[in-house]
C-alpha positions in Angstrom: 44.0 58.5 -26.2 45.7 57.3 -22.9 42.5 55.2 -22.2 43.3 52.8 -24.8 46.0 51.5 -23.5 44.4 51.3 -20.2 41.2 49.6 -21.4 43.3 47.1 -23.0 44.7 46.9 -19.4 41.6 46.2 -18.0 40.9 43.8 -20.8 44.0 41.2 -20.2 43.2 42.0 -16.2 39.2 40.4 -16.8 40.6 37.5 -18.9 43.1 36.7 -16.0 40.1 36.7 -13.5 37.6 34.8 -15.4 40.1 32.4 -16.4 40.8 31.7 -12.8 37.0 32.0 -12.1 36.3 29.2 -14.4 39.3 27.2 -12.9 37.2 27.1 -9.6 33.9 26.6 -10.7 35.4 23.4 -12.6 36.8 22.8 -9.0 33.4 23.3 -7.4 31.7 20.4 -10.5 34.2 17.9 -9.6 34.4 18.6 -6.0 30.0 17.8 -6.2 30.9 14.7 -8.7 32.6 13.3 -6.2 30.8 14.3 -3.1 27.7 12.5 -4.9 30.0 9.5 -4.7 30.6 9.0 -1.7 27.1 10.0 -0.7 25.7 7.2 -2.9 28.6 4.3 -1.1 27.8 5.9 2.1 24.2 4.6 1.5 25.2 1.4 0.1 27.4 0.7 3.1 24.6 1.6 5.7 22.2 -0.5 3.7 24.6 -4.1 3.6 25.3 -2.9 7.9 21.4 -3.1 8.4 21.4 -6.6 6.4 24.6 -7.5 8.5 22.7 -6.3 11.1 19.7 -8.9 10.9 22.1 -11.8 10.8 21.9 -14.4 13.5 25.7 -15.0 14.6 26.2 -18.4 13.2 24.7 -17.1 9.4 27.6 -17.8 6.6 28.9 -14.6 5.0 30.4 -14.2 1.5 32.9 -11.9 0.7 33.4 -11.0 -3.1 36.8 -10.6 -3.9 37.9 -10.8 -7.5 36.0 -13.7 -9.4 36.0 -15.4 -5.9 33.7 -15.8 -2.8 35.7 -16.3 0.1 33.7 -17.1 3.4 34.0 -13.9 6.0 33.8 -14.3 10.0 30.5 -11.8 10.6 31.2 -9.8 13.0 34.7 -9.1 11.0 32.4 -8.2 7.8 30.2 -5.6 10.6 33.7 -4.2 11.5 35.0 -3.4 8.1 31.9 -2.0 6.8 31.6 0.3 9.9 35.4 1.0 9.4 34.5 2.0 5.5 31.2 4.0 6.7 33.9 6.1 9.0 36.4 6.4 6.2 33.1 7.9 4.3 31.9 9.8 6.7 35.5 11.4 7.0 35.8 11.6 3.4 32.6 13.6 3.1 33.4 16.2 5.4 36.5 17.1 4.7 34.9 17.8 0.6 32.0 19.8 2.7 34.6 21.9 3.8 36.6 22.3 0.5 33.4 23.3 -1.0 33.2 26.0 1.3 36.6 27.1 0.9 36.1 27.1 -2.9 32.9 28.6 -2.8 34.5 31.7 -1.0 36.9 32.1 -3.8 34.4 31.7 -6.6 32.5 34.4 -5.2 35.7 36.4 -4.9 36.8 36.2 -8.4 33.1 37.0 -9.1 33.5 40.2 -7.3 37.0 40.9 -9.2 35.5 40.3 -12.6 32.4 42.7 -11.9 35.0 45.5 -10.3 37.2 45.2 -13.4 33.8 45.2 -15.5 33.0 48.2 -13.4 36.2 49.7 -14.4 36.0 49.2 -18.0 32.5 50.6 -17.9 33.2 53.5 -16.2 36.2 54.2 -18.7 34.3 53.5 -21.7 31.4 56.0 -20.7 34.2 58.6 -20.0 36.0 57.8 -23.0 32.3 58.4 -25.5 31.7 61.6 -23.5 34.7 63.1 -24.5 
């Protein structure tokens, strides 16, 4: 009879962990829905560079800015999108590196759940042999 209140135990102890493994895998969605993103600005940004790109110096540019186009210096417009390709760039890494670190812990928590799993198993079988 001890065993129930150890497999209840057990029970609260997997809740706890798959509560906190869902809690990171939610963490690993976003961190993807914004990785995507930046991913698809990053290619934006590269594309309107490469049109900058094929300007001769003395071309007008256009900068959109609320309802209004205000005229831009070019080589100003090259500077800021390279300045918001690096911020990107930047950006993209450091999520890369998040991922990883979240990607460790889900697969931590996975290896709690399936010990505690393990654990209720193994206490389960000794309980119906008995």
């Amino acid at each position: 009879m001890a065993a129930a209140p150890a497999l209840r135990e057990l029970q609260r102890d997997i809740e706890t962990q798959a509560s906190a493994l869902s809690k990171v895998q939610k963490d690993i969605a976003k961190n993807h829905q914004v990785r995507k993103q930046y991913t698809i600005q990053l290619g934006e940004n590269e594309l309107v560079l490469k049109e900058l790109d094929i300007l001769s110096e003395g071309a007008n540019v256009y900068k959109l800015i609320g309802p209004v186009l205000l005229k831009q210096d070019l080589a100003e417009a090259r500077a800021n999108v390279r300045k918001r390709i690096e911020y990107i760039s930047a950006e993209l890494k450091r999520l890369d590196g998040t991922l990883k670190d979240l990607e460790g812990k889900q697969n931590s928590k996975q290896e709690a759940v399936l010990k505690v799993q393990q654990r209720i198993q193994a206490l389960q079988t000794g309980k119906s042999k008995s």
